[in-house]
DSSP file (Angstrom, degrees, kcal/mol; ACC not computed):
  #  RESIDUE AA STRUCTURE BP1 BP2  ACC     N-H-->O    O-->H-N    N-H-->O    O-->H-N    TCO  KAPPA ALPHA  PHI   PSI    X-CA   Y-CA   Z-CA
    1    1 A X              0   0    0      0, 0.0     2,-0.7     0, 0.0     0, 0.0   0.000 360.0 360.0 360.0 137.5   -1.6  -42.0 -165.8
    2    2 A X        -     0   0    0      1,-0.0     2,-0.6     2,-0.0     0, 0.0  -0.799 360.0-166.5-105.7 136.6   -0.8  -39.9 -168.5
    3    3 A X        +     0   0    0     -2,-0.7     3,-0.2     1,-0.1    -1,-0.0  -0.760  27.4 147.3-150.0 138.6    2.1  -38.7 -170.0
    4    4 A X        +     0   0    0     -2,-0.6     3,-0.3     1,-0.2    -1,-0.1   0.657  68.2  47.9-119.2 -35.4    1.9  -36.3 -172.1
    5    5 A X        +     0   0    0      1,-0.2    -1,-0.2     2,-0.1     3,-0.1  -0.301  55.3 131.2 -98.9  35.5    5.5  -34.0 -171.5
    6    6 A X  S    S+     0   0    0     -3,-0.2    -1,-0.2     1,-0.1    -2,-0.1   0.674  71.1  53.3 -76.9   2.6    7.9  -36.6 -171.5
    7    7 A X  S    S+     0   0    0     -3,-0.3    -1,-0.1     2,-0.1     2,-0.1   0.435  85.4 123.7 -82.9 -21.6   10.1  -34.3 -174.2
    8    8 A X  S    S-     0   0    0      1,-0.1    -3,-0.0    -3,-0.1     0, 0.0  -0.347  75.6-101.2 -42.1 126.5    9.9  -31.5 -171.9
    9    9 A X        -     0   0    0     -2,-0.1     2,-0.6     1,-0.1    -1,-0.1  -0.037  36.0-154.8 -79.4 149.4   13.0  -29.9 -170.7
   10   10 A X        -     0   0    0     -3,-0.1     2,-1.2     4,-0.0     3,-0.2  -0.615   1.8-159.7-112.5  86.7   13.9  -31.0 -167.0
   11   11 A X     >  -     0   0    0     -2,-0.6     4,-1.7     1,-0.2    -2,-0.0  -0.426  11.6-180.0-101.8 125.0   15.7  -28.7 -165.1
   12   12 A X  H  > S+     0   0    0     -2,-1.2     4,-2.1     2,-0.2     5,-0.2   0.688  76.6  60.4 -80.1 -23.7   17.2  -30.5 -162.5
   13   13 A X  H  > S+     0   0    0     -3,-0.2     4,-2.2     2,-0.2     5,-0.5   0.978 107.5  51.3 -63.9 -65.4   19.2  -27.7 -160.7
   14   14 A X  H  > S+     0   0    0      1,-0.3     4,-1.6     2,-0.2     3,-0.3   0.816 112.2  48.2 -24.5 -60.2   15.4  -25.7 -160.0
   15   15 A X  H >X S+     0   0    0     -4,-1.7     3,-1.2     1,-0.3     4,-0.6   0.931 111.0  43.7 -73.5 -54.0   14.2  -28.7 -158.7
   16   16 A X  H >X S+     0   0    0     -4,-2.1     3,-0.8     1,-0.2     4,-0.6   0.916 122.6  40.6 -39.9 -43.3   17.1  -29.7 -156.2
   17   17 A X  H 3X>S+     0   0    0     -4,-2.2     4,-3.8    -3,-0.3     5,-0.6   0.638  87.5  93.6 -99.8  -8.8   17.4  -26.1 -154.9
   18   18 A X  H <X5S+     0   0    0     -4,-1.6     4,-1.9    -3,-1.2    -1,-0.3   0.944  97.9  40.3 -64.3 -35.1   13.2  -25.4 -154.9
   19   19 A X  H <X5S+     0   0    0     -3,-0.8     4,-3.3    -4,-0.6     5,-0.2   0.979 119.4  50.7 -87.7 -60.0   13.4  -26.6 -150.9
   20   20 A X  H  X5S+     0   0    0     -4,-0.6     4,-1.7     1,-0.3     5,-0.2   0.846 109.7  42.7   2.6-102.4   16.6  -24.8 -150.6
   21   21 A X  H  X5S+     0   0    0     -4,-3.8     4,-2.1     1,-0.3    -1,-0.3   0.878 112.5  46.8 -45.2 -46.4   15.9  -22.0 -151.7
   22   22 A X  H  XXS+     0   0    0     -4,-1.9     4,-2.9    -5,-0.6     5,-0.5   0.941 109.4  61.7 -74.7 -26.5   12.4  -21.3 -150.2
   23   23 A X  H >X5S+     0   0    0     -4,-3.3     4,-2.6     2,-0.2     3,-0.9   0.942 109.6  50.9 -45.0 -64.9   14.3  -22.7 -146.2
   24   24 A X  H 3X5S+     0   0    0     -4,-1.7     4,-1.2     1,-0.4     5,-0.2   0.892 110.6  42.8 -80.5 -52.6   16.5  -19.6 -146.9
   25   25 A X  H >X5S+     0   0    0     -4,-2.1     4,-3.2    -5,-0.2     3,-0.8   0.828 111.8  47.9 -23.9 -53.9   13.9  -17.2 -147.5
   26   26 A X  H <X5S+     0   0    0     -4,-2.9     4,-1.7    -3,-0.9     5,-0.4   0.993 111.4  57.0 -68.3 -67.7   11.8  -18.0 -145.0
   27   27 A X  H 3X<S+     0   0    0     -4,-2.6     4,-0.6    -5,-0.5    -1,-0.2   0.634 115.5  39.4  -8.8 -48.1   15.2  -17.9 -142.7
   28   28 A X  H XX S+     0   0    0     -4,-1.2     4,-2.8    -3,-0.8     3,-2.1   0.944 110.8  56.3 -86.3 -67.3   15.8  -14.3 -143.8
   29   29 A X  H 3X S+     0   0    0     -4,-3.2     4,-1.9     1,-0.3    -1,-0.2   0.775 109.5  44.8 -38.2 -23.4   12.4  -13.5 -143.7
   30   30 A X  H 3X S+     0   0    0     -4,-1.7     4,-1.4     2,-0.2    -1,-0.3   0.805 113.7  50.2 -97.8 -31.7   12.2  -14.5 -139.8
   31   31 A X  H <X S+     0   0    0     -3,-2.1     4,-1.0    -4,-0.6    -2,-0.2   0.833 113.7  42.3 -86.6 -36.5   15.4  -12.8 -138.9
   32   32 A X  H >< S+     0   0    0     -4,-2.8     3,-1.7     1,-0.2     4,-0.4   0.775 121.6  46.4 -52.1 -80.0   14.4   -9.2 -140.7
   33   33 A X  H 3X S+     0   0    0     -4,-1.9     4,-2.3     1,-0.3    -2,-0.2   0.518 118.7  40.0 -59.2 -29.4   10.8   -9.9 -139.0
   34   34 A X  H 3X S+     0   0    0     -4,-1.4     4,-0.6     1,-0.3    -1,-0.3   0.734 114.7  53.0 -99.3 -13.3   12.7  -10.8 -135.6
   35   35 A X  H << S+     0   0    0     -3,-1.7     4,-0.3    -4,-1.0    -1,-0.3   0.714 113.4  46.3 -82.5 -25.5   15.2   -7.9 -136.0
   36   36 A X  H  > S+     0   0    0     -4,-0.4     4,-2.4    -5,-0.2    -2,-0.2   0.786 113.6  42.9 -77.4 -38.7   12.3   -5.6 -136.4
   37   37 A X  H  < S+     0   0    0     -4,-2.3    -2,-0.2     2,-0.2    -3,-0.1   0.322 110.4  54.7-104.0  11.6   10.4   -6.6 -133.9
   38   38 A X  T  X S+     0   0    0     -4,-0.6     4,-1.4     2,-0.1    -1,-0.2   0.420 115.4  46.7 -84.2 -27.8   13.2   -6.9 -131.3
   39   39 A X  H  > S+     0   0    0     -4,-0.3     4,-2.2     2,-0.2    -2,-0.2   0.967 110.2  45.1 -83.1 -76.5   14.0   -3.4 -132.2
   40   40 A X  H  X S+     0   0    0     -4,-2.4     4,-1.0     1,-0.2    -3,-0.1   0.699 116.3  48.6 -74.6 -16.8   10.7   -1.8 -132.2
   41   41 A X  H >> S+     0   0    0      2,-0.2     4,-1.4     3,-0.1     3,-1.1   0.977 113.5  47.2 -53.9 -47.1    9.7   -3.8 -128.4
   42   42 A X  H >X S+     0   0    0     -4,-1.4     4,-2.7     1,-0.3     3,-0.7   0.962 119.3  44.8 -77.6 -38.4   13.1   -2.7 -126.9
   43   43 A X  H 3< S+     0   0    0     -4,-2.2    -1,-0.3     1,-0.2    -2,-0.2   0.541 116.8  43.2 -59.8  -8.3   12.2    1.1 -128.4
   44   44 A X  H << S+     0   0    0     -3,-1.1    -1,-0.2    -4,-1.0    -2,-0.2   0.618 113.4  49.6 -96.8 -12.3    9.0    1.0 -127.4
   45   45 A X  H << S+     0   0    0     -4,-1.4    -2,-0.2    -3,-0.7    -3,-0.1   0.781 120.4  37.1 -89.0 -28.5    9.8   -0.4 -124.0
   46   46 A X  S  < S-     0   0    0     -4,-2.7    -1,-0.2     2,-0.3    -3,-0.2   0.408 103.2-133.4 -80.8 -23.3   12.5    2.3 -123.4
   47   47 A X  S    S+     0   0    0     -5,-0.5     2,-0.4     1,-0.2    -4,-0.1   0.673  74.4 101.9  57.1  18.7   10.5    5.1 -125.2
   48   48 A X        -     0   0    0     -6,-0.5    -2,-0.3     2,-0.0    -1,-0.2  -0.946  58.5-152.6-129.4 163.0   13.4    6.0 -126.9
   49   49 A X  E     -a  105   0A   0     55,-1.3    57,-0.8    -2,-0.4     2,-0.6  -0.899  10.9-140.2-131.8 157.5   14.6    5.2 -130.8
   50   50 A X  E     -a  106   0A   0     55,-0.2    57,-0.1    -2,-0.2    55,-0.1  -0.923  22.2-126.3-131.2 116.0   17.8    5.0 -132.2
   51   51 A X    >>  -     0   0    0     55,-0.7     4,-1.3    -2,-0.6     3,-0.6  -0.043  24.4-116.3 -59.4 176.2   18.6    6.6 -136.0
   52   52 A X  H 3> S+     0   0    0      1,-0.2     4,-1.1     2,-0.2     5,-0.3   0.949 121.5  58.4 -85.1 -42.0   20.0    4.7 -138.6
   53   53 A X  H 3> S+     0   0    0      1,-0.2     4,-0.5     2,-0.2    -1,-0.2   0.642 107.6  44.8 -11.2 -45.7   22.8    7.2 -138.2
   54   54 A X  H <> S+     0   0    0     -3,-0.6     4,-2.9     2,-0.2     5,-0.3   0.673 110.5  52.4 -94.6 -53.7   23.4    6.3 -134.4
   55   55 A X  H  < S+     0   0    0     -4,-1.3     4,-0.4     2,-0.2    -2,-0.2   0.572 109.0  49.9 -97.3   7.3   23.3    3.0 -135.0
   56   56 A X  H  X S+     0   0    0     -4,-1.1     4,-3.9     3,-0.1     5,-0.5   0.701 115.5  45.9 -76.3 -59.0   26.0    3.3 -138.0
   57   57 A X  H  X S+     0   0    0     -4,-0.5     4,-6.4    -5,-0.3    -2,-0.2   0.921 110.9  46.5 -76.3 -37.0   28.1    5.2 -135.8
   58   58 A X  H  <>S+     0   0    0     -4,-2.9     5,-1.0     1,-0.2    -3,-0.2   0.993 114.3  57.5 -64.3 -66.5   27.8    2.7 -132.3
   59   59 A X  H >45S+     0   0    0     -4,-0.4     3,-1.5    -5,-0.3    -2,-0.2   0.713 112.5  36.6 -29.1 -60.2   28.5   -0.1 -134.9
   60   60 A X  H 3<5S+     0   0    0     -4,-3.9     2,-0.8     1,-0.4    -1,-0.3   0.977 116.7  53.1 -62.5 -59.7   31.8    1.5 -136.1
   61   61 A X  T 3<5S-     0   0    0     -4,-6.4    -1,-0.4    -5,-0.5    -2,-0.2   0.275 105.9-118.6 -93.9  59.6   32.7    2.5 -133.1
   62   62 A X  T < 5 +     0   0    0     -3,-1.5     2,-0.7    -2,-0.8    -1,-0.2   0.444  59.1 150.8  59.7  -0.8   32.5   -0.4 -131.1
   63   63 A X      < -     0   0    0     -5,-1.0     2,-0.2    -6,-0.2    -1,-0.1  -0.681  27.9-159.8 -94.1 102.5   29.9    1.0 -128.7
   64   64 A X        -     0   0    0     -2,-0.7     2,-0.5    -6,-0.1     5,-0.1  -0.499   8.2-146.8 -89.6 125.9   27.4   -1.5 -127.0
   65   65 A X        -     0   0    0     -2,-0.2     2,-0.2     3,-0.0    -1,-0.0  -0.864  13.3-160.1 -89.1 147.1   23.9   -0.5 -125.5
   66   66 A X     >  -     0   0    0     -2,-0.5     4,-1.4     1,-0.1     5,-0.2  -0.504  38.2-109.6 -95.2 156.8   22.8   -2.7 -122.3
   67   67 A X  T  4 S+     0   0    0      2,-0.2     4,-0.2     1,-0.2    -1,-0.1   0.773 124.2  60.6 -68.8 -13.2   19.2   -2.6 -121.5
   68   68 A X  T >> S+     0   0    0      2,-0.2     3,-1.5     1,-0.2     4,-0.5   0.951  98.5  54.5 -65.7 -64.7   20.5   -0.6 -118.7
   69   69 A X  H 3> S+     0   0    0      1,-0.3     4,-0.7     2,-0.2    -2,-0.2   0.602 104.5  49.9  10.8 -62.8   21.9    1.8 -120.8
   70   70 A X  H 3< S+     0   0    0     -4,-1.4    -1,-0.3     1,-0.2     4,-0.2   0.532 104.0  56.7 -98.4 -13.2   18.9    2.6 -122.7
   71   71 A X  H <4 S+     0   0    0     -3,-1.5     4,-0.2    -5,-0.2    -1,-0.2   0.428 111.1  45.8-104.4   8.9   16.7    3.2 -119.9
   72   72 A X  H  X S+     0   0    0     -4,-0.5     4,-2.7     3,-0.1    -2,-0.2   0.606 110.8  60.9-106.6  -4.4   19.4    6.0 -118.4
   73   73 A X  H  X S+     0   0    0     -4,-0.7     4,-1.3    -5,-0.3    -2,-0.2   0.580 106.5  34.0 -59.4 -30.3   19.3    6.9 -121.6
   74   74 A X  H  4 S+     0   0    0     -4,-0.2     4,-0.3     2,-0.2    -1,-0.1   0.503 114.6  60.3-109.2  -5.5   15.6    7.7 -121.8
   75   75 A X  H >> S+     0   0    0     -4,-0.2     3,-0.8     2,-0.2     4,-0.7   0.940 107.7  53.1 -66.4 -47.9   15.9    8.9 -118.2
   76   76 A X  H 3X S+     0   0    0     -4,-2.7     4,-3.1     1,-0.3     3,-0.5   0.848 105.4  42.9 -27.7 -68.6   18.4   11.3 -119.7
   77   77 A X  H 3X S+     0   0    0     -4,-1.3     4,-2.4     2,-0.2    -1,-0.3   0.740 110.7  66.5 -80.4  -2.0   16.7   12.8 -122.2
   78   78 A X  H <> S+     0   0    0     -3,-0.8     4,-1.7    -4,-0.3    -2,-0.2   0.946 109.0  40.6 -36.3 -60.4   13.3   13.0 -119.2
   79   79 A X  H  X S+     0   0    0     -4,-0.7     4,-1.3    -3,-0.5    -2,-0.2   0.855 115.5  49.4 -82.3 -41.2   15.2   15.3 -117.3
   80   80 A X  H  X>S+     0   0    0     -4,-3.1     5,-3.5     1,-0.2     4,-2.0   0.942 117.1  44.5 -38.7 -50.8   16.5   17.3 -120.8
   81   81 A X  H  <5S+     0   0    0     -4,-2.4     3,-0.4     1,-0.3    -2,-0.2   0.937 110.7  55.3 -73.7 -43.3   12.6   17.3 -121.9
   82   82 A X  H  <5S+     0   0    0     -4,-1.7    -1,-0.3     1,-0.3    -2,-0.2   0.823 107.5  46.3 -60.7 -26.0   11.8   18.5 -118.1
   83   83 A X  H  <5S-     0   0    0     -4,-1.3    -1,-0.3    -5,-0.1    -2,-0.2   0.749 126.8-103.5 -89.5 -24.1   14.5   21.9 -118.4
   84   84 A X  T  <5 +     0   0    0     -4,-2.0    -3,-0.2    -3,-0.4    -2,-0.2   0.664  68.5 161.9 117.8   7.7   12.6   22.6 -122.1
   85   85 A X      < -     0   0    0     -5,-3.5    17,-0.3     1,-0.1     3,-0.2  -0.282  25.3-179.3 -77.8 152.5   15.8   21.0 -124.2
   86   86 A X  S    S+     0   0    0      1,-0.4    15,-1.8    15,-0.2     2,-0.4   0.449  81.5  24.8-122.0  12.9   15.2   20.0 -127.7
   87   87 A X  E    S-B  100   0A   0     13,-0.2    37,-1.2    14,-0.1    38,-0.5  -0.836  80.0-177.9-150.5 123.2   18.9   18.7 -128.8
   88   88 A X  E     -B   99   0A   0     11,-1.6    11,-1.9    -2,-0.4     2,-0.6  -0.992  22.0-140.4-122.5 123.0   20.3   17.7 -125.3
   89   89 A X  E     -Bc  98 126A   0     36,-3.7    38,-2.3    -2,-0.4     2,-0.4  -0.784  24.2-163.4 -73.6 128.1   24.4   16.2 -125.4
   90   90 A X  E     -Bc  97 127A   0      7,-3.6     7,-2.2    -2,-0.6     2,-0.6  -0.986   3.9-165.8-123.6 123.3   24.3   13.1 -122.7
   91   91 A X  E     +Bc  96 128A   0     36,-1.0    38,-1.5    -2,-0.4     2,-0.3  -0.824  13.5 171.8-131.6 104.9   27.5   12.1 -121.7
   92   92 A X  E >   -B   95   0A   0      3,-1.4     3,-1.1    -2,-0.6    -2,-0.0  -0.736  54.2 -80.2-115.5 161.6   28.6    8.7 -119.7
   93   93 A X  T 3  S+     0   0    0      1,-0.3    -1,-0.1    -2,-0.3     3,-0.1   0.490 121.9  25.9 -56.0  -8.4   31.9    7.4 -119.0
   94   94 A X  T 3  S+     0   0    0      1,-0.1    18,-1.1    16,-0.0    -1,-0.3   0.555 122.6  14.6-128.4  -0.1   32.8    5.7 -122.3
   95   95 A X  E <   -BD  92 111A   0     -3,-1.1    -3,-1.4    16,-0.2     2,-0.3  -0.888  55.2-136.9-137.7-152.5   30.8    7.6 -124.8
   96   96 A X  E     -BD  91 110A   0     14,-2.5    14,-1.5    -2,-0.3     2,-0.3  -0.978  20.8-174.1-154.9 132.9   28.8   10.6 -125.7
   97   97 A X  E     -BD  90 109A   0     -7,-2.2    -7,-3.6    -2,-0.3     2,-0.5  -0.994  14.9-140.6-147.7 162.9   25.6   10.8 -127.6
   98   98 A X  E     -BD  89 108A   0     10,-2.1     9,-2.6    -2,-0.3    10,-1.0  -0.904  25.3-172.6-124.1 137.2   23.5   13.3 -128.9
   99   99 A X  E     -BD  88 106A   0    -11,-1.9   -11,-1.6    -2,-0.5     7,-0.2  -0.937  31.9-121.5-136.0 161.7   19.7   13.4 -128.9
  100  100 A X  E   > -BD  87 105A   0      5,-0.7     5,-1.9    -2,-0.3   -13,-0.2  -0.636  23.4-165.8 -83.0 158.5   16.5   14.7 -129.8
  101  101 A X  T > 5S+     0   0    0    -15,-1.8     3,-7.3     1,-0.2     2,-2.0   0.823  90.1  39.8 -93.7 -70.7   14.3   15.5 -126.8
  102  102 A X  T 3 5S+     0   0    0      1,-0.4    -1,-0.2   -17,-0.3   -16,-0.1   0.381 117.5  49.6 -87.5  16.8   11.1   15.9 -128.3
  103  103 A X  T 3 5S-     0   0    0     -2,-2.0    -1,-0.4     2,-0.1   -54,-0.2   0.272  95.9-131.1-124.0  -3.6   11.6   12.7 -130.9
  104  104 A X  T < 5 +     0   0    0     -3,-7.3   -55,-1.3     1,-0.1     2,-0.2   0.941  64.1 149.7  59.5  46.3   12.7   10.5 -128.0
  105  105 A X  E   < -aD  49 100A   0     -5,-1.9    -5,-0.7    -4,-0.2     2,-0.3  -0.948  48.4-142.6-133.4 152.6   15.6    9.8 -130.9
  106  106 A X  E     -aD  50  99A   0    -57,-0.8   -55,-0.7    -2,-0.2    -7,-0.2  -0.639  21.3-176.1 -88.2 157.6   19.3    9.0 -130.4
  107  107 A X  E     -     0   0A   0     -9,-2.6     2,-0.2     1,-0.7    -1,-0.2   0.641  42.9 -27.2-120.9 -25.6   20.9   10.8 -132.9
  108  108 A X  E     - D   0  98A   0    -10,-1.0   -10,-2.1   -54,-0.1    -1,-0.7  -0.896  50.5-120.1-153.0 179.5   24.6    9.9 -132.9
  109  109 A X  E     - D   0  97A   0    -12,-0.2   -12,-0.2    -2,-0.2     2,-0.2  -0.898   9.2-168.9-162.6 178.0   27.4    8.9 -131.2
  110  110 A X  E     - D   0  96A   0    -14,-1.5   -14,-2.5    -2,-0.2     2,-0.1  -0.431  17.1-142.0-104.2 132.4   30.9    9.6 -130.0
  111  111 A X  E  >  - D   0  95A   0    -16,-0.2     4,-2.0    -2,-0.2     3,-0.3  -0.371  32.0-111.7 -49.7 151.7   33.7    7.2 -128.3
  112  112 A X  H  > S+     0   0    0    -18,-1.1     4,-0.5     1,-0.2   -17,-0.1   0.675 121.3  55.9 -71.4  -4.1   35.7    8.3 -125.9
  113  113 A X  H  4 S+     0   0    0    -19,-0.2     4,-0.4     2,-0.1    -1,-0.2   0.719 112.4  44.5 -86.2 -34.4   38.5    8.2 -127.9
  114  114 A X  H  4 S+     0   0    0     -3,-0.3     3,-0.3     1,-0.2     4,-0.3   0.684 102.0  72.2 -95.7  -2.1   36.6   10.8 -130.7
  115  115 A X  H >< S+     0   0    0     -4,-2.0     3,-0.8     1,-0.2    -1,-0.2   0.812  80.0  64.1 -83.2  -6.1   35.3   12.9 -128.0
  116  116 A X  T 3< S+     0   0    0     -4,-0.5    -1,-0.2     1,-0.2    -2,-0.1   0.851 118.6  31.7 -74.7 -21.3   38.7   14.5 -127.1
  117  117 A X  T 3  S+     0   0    0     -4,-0.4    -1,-0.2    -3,-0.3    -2,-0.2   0.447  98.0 106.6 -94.9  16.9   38.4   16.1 -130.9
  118  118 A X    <   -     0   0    0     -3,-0.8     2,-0.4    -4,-0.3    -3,-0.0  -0.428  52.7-158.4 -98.7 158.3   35.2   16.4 -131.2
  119  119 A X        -     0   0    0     -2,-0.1     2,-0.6     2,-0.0    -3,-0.0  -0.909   9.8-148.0-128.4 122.6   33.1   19.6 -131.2
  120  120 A X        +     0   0    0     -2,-0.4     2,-0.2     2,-0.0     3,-0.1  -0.554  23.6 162.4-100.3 133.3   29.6   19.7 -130.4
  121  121 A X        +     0   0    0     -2,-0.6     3,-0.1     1,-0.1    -2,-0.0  -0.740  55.4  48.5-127.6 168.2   27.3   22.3 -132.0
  122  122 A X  S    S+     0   0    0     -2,-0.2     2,-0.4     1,-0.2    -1,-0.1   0.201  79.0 121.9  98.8  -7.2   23.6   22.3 -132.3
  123  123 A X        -     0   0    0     -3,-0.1    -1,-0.2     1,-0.1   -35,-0.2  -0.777  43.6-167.4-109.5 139.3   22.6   21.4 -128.5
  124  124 A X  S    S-     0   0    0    -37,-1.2     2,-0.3    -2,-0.4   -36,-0.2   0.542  76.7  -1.8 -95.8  -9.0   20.7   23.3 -126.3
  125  125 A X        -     0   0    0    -38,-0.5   -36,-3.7     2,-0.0     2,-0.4  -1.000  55.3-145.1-161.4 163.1   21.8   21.2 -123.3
  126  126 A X  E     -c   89   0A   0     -2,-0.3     2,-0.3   -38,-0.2   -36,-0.2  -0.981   7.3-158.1-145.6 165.5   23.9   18.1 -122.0
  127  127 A X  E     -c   90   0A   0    -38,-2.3   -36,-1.0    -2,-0.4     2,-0.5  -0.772  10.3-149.5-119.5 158.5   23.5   15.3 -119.0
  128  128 A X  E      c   91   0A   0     -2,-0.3   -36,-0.2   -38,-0.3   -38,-0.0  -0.970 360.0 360.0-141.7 129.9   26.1   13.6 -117.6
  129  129 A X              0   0    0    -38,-1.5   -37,-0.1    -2,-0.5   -39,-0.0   0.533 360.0 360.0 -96.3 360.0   25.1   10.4 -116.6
């Protein structure tokens, strides 16, 4: 054995933290990858997608979709696409959301609590679920 670098600087933090640090990468990496691909199943499985907008605004306002949910949600905007809408308002007993028909897109939505001030412009139709 040779050694040729024993004057070499040792840095002992790098070395402790090299398994560290690559566990937590890979960690992150597998929760984007499993957050992406949880995402794109339940949107492909539903046929419908949810903007980053939409999914700002459910965050804030407390508003949970069920997998139930999202498939009366894509029934919704079925019966919009079936009258010819292309912005449809769909409206269920605790919130309100607005979508595109022909992008199968959520695009926001409302609490009940913001829909008694709210005003809705831009829609060519609504559902009430």
């Amino acid at each position: 054995m040779k050694i040729s670098d024993f004057n070499r600087e040792v840095r002992l933090l790098e070395i402790a933290n090299r398994g560290i640090t690559e566990q937590a990468n890979q960690s992150e990496e597998k929760a984007a990858s499993f957050k992406t691909t949880f995402s794109e199943e339940l949107s492909r499985s539903q046929g419908l997608s949810i903007s980053k907008h939409a999914q700002q605004r459910l965050y804030s306002r407390g508003i949970e979709l069920s997998d139930e949910k999202l498939s009366q949600l894509s029934q919704a905007i079925d019966k919009a696409a079936l009258k010819g809408s292309k912005d449809t308002l769909i409206l269920d007993d605790d919130a309100a959301y607005v979508a595109s028909v022909p992008s199968r897109t959520i695009i926001t939505a409302f609490s009940r609590a913001s829909l008694q001030e709210g005003v809705f412009t831009s829609i060519d139709s609504a559902v009430i679920l």
